[in-house]
C-alpha positions in Angstrom: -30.1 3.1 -29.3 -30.7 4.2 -25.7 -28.5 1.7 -23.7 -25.3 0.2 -24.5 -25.2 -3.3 -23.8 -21.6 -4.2 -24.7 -19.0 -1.5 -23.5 -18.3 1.6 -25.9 -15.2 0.4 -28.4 -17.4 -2.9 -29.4 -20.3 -4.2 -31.3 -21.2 -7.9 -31.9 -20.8 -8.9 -35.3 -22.0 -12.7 -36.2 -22.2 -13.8 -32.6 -18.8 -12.4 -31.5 -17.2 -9.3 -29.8 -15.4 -7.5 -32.5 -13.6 -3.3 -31.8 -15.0 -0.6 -33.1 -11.9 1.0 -34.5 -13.5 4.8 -34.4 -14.9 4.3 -30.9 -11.6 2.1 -30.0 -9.7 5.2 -30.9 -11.8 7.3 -28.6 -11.0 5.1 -25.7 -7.0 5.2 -26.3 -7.1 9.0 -26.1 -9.1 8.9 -23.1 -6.8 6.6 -21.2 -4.0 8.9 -22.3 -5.7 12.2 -21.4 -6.3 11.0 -17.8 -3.0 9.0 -17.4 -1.0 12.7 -18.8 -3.1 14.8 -15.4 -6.3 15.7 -16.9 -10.0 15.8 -14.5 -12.6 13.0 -15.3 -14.5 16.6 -16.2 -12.5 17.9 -18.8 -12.4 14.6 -20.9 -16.0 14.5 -20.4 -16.2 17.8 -21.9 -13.8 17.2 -24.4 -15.6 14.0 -25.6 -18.9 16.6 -26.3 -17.2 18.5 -28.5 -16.8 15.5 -30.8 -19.6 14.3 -32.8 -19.5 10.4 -31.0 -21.9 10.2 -28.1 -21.6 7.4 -25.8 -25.1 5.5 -26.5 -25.5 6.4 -30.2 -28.2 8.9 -28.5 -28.3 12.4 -28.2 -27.0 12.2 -24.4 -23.9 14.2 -23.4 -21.1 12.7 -22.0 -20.2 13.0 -18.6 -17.5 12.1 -15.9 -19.2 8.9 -14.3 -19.4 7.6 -18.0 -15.6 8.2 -18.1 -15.0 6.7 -14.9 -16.6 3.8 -15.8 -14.8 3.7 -19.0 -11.5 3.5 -16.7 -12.4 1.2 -14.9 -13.6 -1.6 -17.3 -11.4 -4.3 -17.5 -12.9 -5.7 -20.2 -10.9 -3.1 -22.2 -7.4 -5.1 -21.0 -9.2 -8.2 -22.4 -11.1 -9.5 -19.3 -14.1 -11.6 -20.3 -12.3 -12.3 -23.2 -13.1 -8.9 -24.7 -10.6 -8.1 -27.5 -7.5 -5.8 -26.3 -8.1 -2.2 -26.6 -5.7 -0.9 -23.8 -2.2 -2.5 -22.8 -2.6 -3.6 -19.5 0.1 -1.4 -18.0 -1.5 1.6 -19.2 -4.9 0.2 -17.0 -3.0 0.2 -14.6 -1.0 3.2 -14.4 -4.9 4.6 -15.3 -6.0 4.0 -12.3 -3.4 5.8 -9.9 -4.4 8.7 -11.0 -7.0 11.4 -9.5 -8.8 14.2 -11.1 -5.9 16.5 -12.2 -3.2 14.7 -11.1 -1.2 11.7 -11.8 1.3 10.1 -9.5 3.5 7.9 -12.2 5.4 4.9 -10.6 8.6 5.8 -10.0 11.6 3.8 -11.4 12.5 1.6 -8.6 8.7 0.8 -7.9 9.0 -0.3 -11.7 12.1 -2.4 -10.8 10.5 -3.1 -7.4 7.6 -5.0 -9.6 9.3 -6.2 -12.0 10.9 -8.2 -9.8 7.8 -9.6 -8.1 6.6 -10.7 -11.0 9.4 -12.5 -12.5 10.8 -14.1 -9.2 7.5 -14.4 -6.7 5.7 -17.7 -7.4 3.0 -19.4 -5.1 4.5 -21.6 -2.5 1.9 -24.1 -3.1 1.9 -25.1 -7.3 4.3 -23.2 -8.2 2.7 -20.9 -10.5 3.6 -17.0 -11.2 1.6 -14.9 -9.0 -0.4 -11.5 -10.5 -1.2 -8.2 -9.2 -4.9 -6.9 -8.8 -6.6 -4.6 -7.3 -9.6 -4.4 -4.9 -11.5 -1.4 -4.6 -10.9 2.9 -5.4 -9.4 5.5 -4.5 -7.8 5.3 -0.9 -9.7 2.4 -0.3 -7.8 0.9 -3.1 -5.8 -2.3 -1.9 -3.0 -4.0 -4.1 -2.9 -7.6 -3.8 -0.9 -10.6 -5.5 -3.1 -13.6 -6.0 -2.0 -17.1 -7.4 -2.2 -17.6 -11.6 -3.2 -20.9 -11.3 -7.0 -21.1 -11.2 -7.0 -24.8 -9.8 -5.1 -24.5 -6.6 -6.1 -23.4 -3.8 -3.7 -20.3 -3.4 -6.2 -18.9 -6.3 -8.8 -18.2 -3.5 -6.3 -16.1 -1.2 -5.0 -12.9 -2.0 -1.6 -11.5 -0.2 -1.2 -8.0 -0.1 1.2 -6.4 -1.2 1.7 -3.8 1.2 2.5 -6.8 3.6 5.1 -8.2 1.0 6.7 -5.3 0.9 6.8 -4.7 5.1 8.6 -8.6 5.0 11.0 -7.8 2.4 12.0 -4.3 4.0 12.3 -5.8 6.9 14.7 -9.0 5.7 16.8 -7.0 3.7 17.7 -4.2 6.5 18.3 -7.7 9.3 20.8 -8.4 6.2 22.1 -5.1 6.2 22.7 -5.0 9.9 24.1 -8.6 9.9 26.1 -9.5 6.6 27.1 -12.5 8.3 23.8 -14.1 7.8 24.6 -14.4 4.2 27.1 -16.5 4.4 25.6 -20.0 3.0 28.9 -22.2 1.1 31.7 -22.8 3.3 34.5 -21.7 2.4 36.9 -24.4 3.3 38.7 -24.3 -0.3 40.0 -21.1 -0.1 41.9 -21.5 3.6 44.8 -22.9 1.4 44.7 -20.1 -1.6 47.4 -17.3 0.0 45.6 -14.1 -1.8 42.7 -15.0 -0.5 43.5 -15.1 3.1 45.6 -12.1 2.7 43.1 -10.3 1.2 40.2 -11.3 4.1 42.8 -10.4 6.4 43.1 -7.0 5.1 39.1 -6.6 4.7 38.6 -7.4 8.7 41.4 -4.6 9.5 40.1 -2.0 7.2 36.6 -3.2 9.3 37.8 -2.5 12.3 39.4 0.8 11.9 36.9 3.4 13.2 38.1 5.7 10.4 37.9 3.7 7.6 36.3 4.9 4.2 33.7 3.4 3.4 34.8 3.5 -0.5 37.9 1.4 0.6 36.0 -1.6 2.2 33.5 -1.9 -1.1 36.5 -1.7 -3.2 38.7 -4.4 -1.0 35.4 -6.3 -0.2 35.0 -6.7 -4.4 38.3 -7.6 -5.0 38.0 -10.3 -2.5 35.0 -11.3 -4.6 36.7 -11.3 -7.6 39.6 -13.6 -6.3 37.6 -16.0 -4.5 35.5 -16.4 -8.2 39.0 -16.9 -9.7 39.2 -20.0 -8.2 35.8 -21.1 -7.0 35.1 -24.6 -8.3 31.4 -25.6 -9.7 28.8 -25.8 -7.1 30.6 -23.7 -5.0 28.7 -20.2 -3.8 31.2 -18.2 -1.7 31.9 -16.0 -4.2 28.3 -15.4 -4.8 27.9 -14.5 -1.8 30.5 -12.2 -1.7 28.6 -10.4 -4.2 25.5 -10.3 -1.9 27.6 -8.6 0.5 29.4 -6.1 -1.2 25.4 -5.0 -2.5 24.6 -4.5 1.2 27.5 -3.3 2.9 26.9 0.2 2.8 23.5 0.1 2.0 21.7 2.5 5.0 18.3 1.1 6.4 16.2 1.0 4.4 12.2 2.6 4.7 11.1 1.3 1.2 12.1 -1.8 -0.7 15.4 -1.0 -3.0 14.4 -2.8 -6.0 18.1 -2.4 -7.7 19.4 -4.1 -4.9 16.5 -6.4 -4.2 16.5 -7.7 -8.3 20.3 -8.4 -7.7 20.7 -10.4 -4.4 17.2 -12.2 -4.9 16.8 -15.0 -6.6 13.1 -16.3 -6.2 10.4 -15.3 -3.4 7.4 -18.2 -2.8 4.4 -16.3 -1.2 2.2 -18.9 1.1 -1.7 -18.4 1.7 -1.5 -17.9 5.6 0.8 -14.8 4.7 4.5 -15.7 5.0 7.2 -16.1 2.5 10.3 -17.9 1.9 12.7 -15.6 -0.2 16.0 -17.7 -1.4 19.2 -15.3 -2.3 21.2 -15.7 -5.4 23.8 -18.2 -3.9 20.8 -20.5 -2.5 20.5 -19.6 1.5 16.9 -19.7 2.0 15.2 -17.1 4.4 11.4 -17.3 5.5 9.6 -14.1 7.1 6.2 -13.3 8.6 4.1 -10.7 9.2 5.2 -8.6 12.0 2.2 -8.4 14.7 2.7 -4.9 16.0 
């Protein structure tokens, strides 16, 4: 045949979309031989010097038929297509240029996993996904409402603007570890190791040549007595926690997501661009965009 009408990896058998596991096959390597560095030219070559052309035709193969290829989502099961390639390889797929790939680092892979088990849309409720609009470095990352019936669906908040508010939250925490604080704390003002041992913190603080090491380690032990005897419902040790995640931590330039994953607890994203973040021990924080 001379055009494809379905994408190459499928054929329609009795009215439905079924793989082509030969061709499927084909598709897999390709993914994997452009994800591992290679040029949309030497798969493209490659692919001639195997006896399956694209179109069942006599046509070589060439690198806008292996872009497009990389770029079909029906492949990840859009369309309901059936699944060919896992959707993070897609994805990982499509950072990459012609003979080079730039992997996600760990903490981006923290970073997102994160996002998409804590961010939620501030209006249903619902988990929010990442797409994509556009290529190459007009490529734009965006998170976008899973729930096709509210009207979050229809805006899409980008990422790069999620990340600026949660930088910029976490390093005001960083600077001011007092805007943690969220129970009071009026239960322990009786308990003697307690006091003594906030007493001792607020001295080592104080001293202009304190180690650093020291305060973590008295901060944590002040943590770890105050959780002694917290009752239920109370979050003053959990806060503690918070703290002794951010007391040293230098400003920050990119989103930590070790230290992100442990102190946040959910993040709603609104339409009009904002978000409320809430910590682990319930203090609620909302941020904007910054208009620079």
């Amino acid at each position: 045949m001379a055009n494809r009408y379905i994408p190459f990896g499928y054929e329609i058998v009795d009215a439905q979309v079924v793989i082509i596991e030969r061709e499927a096959e084909v598709v897999r390597n390709v993914f994997s031989l452009y994800v591992q560095g290679n040029s949309l030219k030497t798969i493209s070559e490659r692919l001639n010097m195997m006896p399956i052309s694209y179109a069942g035709d006599d046509r070589k193969w060439d690198k806008n038929m292996v872009k497009r290829m990389l770029e079909n989502k029906k492949y990840i099961g859009d369309k309901d297509y059936p699944v060919i390639i896992p959707p993070e390889t897609a994805e990982l797929a499509l950072k990459c240029k012609d003979k080079k790939c730039v992997e996600i680092s760990e903490n981006d892979k923290i970073k997102l996993d994160m996002y998409r088990a804590k961010a939620c849309c501030a209006i249903c409720g619902a988990k929010m996904k990442r797409s994509h609009a556009g290529s190459g470095e007009r490529r734009r990352i965006y998170w976008q409402c899973t729930n096709a019936e509210c009207d979050g669906n229809r805006h899409l908040f980008r990422e790069k603007i999620l990340d600026n508010m949660l930088l910029e939250l976490l390093n005001e925490l960083t600077d001011n570890l007092a805007n943690i604080d969220y129970a009071e704390d009026r239960d322990y003002e009786k308990n003697i190791e307690v006091i003594r041992l906030t007493n001792e913190m607020n001295e080592l603080i104080q001293k202009p040549d304190t180690d650093s090491g020291e305060v973590i380690d008295k901060i944590m032990e002040l943590a770890s007595a105050k959780f002694n005897i917290c009752e239920a419902g109370d979050n003053s040790a959990i806060t503690e926690k918070i703290k002794s995640e951010l007391a040293i931590l230098p400003k920050q330039t990119t989103v930590d997501g070790r230290v992100a994953d442990k102190v946040i607890k959910s993040i709603k994203m609104h339409p009009d661009k904002h978000i409320w973040v809430q910590l682990i021990n319930g203090k609620v924080f909302e941020k904007k965009e910054s208009i620079l």
